[in-house]
N, CA and C atoms as a LAMMPS dump frame, in Angstrom:
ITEM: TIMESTEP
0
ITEM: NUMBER OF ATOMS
618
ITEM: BOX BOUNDS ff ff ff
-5.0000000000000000e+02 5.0000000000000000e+02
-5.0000000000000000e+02 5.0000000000000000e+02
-5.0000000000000000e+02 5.0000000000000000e+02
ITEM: ATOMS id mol type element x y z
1 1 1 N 159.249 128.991 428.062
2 1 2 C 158.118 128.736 427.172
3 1 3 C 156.814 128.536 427.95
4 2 1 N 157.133 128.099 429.326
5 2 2 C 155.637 127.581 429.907
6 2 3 C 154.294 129.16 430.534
7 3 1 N 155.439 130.664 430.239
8 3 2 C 154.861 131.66 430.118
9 3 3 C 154.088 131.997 429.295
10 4 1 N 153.769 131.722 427.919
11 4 2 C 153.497 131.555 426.772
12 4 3 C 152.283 131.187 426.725
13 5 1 N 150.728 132.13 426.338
14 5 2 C 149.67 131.648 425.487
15 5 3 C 149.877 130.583 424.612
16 6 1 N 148.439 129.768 424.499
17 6 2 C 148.567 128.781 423.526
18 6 3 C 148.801 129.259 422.156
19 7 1 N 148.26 130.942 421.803
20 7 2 C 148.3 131.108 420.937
21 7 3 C 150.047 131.596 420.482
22 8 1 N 150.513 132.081 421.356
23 8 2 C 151.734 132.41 420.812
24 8 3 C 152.963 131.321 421.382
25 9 1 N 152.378 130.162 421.751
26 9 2 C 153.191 129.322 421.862
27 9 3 C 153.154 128.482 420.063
28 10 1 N 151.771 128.777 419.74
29 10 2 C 151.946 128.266 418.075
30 10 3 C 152.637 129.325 417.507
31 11 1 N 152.797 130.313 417.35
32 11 2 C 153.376 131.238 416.574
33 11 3 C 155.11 131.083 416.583
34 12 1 N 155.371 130.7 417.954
35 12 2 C 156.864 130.143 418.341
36 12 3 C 157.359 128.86 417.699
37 13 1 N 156.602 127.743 417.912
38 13 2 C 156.364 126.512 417.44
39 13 3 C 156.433 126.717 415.892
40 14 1 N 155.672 127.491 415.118
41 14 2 C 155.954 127.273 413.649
42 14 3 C 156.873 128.098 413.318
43 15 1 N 157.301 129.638 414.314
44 15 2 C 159.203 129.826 413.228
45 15 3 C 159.936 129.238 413.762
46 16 1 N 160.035 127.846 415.118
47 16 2 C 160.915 126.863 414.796
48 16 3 C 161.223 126.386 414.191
49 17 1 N 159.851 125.243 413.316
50 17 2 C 160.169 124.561 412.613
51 17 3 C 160.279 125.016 410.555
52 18 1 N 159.894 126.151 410.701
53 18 2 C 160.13 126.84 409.381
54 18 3 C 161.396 127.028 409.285
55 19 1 N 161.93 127.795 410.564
56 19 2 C 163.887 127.743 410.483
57 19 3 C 164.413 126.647 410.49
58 20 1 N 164.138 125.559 411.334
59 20 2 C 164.827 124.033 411.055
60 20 3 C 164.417 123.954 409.425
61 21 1 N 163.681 123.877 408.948
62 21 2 C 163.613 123.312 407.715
63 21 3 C 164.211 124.225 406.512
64 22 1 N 163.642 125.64 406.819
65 22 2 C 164.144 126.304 405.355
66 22 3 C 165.615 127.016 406.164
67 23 1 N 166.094 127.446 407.04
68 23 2 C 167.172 127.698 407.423
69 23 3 C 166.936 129.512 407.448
70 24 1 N 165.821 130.065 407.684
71 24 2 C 165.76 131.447 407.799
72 24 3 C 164.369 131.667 408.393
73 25 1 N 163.944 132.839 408.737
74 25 2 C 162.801 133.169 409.46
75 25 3 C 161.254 133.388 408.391
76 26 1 N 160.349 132.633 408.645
77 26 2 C 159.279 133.277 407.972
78 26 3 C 158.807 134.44 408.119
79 27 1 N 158.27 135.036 407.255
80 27 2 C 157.802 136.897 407.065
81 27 3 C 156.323 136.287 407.631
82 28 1 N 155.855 137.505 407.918
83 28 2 C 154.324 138.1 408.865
84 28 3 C 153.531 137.596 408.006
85 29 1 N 153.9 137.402 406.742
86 29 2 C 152.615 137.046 405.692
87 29 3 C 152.447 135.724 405.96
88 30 1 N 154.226 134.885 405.536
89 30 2 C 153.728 133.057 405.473
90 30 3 C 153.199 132.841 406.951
91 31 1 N 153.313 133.61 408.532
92 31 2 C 152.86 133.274 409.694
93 31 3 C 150.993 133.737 409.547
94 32 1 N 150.986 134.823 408.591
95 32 2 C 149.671 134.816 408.558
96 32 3 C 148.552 133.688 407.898
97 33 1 N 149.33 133.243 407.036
98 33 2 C 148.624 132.066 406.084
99 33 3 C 148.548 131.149 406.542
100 34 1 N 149.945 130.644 407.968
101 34 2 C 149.695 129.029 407.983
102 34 3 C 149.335 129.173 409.512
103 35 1 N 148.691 130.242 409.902
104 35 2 C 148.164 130.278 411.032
105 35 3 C 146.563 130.832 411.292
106 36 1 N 146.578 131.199 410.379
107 36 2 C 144.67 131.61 409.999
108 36 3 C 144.669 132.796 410.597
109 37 1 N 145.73 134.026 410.769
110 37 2 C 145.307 135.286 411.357
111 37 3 C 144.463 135.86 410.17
112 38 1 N 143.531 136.76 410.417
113 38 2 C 143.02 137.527 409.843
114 38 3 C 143.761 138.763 409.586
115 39 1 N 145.021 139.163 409.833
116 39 2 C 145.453 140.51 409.524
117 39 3 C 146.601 140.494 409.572
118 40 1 N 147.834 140.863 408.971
119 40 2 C 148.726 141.577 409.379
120 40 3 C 149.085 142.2 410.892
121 41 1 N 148.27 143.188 411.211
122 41 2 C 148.054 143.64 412.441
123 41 3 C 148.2 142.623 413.451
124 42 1 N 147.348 141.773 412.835
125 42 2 C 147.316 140.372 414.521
126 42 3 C 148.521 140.127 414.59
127 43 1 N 149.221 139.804 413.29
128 43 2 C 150.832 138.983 414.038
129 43 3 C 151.304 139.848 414.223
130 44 1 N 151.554 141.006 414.064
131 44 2 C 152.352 142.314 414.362
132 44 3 C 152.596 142.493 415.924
133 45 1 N 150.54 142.277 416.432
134 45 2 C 150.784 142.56 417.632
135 45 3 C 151.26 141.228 418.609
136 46 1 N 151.368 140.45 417.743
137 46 2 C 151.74 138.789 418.549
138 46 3 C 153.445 139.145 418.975
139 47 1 N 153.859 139.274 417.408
140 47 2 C 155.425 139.318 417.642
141 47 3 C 155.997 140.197 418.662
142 48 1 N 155.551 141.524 418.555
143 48 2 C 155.782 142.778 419.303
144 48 3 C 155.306 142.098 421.185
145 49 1 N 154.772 141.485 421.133
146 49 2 C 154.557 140.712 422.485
147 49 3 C 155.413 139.521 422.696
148 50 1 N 156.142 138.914 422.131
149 50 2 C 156.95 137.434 422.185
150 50 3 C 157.855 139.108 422.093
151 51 1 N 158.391 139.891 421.69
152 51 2 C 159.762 141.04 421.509
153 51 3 C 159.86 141.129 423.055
154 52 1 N 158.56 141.896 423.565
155 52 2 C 158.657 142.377 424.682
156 52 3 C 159.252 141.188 426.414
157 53 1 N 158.644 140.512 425.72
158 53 2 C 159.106 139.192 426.921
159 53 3 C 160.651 138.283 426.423
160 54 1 N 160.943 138.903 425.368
161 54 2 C 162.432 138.48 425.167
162 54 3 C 162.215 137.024 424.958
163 55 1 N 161.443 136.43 424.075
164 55 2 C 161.271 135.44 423.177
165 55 3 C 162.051 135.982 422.131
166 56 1 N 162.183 136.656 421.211
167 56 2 C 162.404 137.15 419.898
168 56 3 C 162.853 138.265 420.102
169 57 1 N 163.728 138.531 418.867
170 57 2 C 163.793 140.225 418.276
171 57 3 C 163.171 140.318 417.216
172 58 1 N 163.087 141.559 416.995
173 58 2 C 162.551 141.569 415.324
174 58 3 C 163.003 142.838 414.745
175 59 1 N 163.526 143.022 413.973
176 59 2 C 164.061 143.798 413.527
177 59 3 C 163.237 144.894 412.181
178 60 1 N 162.656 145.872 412.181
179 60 2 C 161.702 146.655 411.163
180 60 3 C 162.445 146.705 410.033
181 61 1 N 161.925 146.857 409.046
182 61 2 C 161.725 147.39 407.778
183 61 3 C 162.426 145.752 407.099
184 62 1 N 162.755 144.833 407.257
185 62 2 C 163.141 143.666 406.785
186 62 3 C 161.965 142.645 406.621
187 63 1 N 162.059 142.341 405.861
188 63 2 C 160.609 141.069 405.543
189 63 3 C 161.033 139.692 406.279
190 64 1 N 162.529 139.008 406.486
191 64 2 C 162.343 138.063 407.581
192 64 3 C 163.343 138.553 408.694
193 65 1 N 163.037 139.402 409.225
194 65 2 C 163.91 140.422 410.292
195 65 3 C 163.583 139.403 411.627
196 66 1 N 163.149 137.888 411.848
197 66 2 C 162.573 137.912 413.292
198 66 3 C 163.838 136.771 413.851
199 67 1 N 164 136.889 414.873
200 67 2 C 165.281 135.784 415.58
201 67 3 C 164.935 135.67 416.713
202 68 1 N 165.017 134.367 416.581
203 68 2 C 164.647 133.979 418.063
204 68 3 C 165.467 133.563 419.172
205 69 1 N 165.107 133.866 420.371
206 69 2 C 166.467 134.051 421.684
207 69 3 C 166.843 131.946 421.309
208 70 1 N 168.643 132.523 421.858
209 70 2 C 169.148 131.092 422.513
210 70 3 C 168.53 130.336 422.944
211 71 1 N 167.461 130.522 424.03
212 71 2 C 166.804 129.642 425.143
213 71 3 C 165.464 129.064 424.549
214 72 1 N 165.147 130.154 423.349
215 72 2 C 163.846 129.556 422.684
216 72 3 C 164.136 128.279 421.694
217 73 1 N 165.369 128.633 421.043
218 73 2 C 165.503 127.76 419.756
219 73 3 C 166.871 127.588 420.033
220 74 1 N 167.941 126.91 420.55
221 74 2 C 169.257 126.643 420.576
222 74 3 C 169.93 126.648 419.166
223 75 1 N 169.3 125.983 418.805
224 75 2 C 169.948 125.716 416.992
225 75 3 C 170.276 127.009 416.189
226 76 1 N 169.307 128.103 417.121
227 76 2 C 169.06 129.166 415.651
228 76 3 C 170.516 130.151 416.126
229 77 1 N 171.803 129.873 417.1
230 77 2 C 173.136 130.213 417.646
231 77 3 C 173.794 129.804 415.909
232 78 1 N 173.497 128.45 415.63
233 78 2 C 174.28 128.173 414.262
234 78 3 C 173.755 129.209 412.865
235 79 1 N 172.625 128.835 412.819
236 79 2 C 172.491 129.819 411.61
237 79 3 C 173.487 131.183 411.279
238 80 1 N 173.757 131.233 409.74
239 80 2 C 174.171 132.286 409.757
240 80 3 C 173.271 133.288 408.546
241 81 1 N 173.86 134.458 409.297
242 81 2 C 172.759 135.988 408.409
243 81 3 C 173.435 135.755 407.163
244 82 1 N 172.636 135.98 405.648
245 82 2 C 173.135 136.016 404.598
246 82 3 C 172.309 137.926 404.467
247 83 1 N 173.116 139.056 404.605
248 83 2 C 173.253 140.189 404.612
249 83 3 C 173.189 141.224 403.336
250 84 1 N 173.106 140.214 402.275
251 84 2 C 173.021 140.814 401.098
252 84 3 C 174.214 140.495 399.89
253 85 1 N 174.234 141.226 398.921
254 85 2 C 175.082 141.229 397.798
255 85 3 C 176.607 141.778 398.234
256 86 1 N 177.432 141.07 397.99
257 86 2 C 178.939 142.374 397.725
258 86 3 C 179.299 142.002 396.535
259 87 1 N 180.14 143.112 395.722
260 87 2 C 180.727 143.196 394.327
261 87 3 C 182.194 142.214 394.476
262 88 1 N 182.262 141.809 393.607
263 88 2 C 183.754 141.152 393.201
264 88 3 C 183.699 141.7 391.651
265 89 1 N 184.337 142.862 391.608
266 89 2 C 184.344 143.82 390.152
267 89 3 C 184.23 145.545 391.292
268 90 1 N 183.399 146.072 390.53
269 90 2 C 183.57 147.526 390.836
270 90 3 C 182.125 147.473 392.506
271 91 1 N 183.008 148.552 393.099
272 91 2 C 182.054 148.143 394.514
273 91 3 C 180.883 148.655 394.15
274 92 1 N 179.503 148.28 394.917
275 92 2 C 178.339 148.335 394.952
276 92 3 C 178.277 148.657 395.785
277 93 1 N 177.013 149.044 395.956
278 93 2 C 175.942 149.868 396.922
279 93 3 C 175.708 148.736 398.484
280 94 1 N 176.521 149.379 399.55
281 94 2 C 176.65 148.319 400.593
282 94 3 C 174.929 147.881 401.323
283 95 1 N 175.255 146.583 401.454
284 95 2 C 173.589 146.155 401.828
285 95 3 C 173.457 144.808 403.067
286 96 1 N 173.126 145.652 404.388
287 96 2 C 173.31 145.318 405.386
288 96 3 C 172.098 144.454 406.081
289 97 1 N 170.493 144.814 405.267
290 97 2 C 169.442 143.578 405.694
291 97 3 C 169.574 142.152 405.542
292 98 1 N 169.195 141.636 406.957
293 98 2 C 169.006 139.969 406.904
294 98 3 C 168.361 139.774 405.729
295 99 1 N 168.661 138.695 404.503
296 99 2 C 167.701 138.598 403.57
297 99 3 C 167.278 136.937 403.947
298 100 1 N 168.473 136.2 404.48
299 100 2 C 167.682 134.947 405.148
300 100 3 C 169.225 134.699 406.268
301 101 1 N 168.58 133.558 406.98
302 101 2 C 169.441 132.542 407.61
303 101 3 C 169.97 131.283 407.25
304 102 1 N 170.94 130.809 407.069
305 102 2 C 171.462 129.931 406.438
306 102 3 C 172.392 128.833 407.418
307 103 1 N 171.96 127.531 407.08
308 103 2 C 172.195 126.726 408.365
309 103 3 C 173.081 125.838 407.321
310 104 1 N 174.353 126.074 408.042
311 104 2 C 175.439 124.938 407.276
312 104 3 C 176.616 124.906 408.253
313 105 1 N 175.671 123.908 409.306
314 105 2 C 176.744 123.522 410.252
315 105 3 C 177.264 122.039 409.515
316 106 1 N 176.575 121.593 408.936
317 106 2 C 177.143 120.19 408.259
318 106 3 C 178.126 120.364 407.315
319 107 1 N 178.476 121.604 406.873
320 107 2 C 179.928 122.535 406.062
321 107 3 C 180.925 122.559 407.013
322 108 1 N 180.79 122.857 408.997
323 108 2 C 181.882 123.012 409.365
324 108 3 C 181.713 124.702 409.809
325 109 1 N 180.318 125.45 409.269
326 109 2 C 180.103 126.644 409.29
327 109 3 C 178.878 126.88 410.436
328 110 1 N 178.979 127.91 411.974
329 110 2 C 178.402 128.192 412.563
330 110 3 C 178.044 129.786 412.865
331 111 1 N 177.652 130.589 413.316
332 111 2 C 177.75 131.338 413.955
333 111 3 C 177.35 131.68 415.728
334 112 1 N 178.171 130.503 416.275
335 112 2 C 177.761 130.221 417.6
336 112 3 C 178.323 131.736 418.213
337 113 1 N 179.426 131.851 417.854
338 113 2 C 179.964 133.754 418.437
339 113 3 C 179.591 134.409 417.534
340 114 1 N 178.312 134.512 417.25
341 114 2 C 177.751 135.648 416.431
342 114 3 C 179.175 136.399 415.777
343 115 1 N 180.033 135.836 414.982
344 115 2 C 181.59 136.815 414.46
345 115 3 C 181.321 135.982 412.891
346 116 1 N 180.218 135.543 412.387
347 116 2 C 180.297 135.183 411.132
348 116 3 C 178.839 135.674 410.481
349 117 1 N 179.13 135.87 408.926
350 117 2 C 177.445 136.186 408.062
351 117 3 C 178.494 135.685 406.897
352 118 1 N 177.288 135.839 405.619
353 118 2 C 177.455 135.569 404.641
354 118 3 C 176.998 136.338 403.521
355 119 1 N 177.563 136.782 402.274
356 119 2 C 177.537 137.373 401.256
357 119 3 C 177.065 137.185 399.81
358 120 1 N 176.018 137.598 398.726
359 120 2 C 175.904 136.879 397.904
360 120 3 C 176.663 137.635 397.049
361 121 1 N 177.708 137.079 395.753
362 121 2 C 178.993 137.618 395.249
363 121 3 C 178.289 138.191 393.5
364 122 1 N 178.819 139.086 393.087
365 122 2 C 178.175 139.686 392.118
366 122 3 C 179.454 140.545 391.155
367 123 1 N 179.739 139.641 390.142
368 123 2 C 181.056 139.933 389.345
369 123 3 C 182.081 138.954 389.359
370 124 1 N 182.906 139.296 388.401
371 124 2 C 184.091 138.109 388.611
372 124 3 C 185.293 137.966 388.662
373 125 1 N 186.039 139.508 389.369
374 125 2 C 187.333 139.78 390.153
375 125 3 C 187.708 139.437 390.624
376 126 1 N 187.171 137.928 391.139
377 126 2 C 188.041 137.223 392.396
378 126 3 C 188.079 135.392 391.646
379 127 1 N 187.84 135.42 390.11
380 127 2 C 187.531 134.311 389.65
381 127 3 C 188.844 133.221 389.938
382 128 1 N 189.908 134.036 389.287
383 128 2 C 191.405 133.062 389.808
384 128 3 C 191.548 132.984 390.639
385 129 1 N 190.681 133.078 391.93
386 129 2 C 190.53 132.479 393.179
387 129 3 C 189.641 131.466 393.611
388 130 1 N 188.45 131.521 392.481
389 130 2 C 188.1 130.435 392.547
390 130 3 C 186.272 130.656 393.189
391 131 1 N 185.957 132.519 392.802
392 131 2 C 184.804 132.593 393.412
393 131 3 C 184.424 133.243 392.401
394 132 1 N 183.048 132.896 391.891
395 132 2 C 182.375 133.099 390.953
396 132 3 C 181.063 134.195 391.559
397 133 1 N 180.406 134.55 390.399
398 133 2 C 179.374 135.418 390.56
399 133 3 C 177.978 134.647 390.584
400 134 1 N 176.952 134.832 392.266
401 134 2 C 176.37 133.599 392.544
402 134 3 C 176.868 133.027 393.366
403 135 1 N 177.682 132.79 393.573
404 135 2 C 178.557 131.783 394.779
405 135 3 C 177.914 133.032 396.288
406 136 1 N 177.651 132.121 397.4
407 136 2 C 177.971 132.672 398.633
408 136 3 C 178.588 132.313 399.504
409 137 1 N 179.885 133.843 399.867
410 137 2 C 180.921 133.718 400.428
411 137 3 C 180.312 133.54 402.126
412 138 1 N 181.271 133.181 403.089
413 138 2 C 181.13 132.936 404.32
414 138 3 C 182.122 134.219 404.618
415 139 1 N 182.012 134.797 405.708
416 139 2 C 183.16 135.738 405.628
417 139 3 C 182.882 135.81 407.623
418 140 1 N 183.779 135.513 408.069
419 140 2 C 184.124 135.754 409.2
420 140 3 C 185.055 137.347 409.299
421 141 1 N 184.108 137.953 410.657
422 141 2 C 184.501 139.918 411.2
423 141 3 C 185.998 139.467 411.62
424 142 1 N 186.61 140.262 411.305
425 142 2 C 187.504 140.888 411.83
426 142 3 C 188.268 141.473 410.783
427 143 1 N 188.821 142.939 411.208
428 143 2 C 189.512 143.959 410.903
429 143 3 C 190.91 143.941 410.221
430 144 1 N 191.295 142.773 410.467
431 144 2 C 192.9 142.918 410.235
432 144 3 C 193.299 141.658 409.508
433 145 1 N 193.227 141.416 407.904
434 145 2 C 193.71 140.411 407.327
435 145 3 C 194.866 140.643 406.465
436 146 1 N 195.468 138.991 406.412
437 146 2 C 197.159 139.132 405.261
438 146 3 C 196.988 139.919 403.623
439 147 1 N 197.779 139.691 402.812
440 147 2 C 197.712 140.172 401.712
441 147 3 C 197.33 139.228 400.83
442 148 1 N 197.283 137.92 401.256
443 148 2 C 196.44 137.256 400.479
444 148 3 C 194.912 136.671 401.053
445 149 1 N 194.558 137.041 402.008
446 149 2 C 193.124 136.647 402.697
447 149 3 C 192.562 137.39 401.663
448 150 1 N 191.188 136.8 400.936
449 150 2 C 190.362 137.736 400.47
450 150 3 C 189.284 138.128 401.469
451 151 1 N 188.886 139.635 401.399
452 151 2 C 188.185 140.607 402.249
453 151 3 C 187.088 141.349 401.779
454 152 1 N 186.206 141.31 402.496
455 152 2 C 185.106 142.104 402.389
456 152 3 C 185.202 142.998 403.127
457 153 1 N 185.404 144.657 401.887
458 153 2 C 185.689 145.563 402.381
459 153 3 C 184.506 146.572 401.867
460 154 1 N 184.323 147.622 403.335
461 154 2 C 183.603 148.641 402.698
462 154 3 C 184.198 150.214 402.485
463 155 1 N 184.1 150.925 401.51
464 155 2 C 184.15 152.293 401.157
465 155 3 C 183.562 153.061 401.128
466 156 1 N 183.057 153.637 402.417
467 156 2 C 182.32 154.758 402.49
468 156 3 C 180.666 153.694 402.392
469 157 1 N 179.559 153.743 401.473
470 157 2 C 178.747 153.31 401.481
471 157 3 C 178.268 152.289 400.292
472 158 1 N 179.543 151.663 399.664
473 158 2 C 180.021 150.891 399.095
474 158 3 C 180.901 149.566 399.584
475 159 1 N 180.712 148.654 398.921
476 159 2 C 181.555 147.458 399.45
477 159 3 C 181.655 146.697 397.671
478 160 1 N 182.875 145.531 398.837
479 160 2 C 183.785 145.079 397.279
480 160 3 C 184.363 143.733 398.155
481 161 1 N 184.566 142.955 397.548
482 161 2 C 185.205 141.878 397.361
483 161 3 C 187.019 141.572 396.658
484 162 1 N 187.974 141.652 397.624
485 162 2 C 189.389 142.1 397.148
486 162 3 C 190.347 141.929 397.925
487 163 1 N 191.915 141.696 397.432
488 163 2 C 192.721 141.345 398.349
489 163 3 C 193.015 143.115 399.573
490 164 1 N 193.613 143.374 400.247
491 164 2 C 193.989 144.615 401.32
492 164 3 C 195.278 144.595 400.616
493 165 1 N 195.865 145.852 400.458
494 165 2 C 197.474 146.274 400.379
495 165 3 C 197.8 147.147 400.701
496 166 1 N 198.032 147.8 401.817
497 166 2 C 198.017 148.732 402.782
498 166 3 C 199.582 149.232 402.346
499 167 1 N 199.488 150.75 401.573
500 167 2 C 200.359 151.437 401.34
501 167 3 C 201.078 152.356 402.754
502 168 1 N 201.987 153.214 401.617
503 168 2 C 201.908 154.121 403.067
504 168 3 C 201.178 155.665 402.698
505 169 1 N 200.913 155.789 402.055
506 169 2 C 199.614 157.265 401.406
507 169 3 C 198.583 155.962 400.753
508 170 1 N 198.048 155.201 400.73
509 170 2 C 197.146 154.67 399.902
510 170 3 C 196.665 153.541 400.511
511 171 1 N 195.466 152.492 399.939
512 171 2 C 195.151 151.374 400.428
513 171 3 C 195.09 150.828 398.456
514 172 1 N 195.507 149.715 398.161
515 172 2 C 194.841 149.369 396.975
516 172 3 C 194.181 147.907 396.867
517 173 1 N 192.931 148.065 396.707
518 173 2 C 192.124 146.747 396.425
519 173 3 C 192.151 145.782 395.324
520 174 1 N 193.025 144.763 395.61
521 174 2 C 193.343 144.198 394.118
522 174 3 C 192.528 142.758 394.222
523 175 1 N 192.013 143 392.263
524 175 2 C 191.32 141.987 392.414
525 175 3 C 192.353 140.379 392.19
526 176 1 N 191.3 139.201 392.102
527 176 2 C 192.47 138.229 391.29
528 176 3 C 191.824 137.594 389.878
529 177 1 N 191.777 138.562 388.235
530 177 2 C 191.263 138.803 387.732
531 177 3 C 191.766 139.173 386.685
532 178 1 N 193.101 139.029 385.837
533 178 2 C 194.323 139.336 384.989
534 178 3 C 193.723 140.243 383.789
535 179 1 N 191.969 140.4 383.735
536 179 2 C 191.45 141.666 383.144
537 179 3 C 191.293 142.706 383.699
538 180 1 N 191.34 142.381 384.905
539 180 2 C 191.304 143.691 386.385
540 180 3 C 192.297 144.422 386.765
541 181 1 N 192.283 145.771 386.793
542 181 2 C 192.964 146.592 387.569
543 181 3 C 192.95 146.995 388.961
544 182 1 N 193.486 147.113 390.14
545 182 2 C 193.309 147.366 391.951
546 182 3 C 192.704 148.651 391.574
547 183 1 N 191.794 148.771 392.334
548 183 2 C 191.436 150.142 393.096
549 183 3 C 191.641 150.896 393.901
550 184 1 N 192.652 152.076 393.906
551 184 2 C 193.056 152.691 394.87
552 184 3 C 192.427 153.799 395.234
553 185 1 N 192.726 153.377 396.482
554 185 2 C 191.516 154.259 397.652
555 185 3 C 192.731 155.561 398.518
556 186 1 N 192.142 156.328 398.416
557 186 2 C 193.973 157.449 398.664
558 186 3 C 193.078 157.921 400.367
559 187 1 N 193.686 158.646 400.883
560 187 2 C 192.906 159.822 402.222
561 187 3 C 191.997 160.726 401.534
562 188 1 N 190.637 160.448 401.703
563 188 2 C 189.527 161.596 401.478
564 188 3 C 188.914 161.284 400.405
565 189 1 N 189.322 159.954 399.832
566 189 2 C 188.084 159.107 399.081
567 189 3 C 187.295 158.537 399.741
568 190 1 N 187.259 158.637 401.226
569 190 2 C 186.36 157.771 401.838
570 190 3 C 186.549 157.033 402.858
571 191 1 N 185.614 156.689 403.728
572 191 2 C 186.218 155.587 405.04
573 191 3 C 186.395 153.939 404.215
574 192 1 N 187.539 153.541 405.039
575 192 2 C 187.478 152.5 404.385
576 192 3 C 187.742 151.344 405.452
577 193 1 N 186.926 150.619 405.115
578 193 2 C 186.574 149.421 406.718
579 193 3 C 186.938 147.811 406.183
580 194 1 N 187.404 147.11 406.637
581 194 2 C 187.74 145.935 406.459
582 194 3 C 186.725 145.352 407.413
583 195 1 N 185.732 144.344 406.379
584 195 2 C 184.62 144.281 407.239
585 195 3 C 184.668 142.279 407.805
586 196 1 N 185.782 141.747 406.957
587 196 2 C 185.988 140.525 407.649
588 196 3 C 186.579 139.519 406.567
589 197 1 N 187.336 138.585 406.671
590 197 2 C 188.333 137.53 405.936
591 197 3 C 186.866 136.62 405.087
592 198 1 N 186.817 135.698 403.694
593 198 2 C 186.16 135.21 403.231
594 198 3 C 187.218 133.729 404.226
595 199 1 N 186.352 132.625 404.591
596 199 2 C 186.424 131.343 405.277
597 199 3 C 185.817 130.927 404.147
598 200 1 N 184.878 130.695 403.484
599 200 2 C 184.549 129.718 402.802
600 200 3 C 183.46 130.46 402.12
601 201 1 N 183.005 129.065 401.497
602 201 2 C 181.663 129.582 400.136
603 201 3 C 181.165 128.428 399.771
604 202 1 N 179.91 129.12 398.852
605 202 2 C 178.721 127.777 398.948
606 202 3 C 178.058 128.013 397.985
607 203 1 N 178.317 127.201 396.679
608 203 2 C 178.029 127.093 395.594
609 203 3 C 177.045 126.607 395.226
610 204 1 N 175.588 127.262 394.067
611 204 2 C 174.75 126.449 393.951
612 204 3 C 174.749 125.744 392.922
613 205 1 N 174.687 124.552 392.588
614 205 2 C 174.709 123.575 391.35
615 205 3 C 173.609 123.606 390.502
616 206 1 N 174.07 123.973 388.963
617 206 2 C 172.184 124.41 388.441
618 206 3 C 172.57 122.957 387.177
């Protein structure tokens, strides 16, 4: 940090404490407002300079795409990416942008080995399990879960929320949903990726 302009040592300084507090990265706009840039452009070229010296990444076309290195912000190892919507019902349109960061190490939930994100759930195929539409799932990567782990799986450029039942000509995605029928996925409907086990979820109380 002691490399660091005064000016982009404030720019560092406030998406610290915007991520300590709201648990995700502020967009170019709220850094423009609570920092008095005159442009877009200015923080553009701020960030793209904290990128280059490996303060930050930032990632394009995402509105809070910015993360900041281990060494800048230790804490921001826990946060985890909430990545978008998956279906629990018929799969949807798969959606892979950071939409925020979400800090619930006081759940027991980290992403210190970057091997965890989180999902916002949309339908209610997995209700006799106990996950509703609205709820966000935690879903820890890896490839290879039981027949009762529920999984976030993708199809081709689609994803779904569902148990794995690995035939021997077929895969079928069953929901837990006693109005629901599995979806079977045969050879040449599509790639089909097991994108990681649901660990937990995080309900909002209205």
């Amino acid at each position: 940090m002691e490399q660091l302009s005064p000016r982009q040592a404030e720019i560092v300084g406030f998406i610290q404490s915007y991520m300590a507090r709201y648990g995700m990265a502020p967009s170019f706009n709220e850094i423009q407002q609570a920092l008095g840039f005159r442009s877009i452009n200015s923080v553009t070229r701020y960030i793209k300079g904290l990128q280059e010296e490996g303060i930050l990444e930032y990632r394009r076309g995402t509105k809070r795409g910015i993360r900041l290195s281990d060494a800048c912000f230790p804490a921001a190892r826990h946060l985890i990416p909430l990545v978008g919507t998956i279906a629990a019902g018929g799969p949807i349109e798969a959606v892979e942008n950071v939409e925020a960061h979400l800090e619930l190490k006081s759940f027991g939930f980290d992403n210190r080995d970057n091997d965890t994100f989180a999902l916002r759930v949309r339908g209610d195929s997995m209700i006799n399990r106990g996950i509703f539409s609205g709820d966000v799932v935690i879903i820890r990567k890896q490839t290879m879960v039981g027949r009762r782990d529920v999984a976030a799986v993708r199809i081709g450029d689609t994803a779904t929320l569902k148990y794995v039942h690995q035939q021997e000509n077929r895969i079928l995605l069953i929901p837990d949903n006693d109005a629901m029928k599995p979806i079977e996925v045969v050879p040449g409907d599509g790639e089909v990726e097991v994108l990681g086990k649901v660990v937990g979820l995080v309900r909002r109380e209205v």
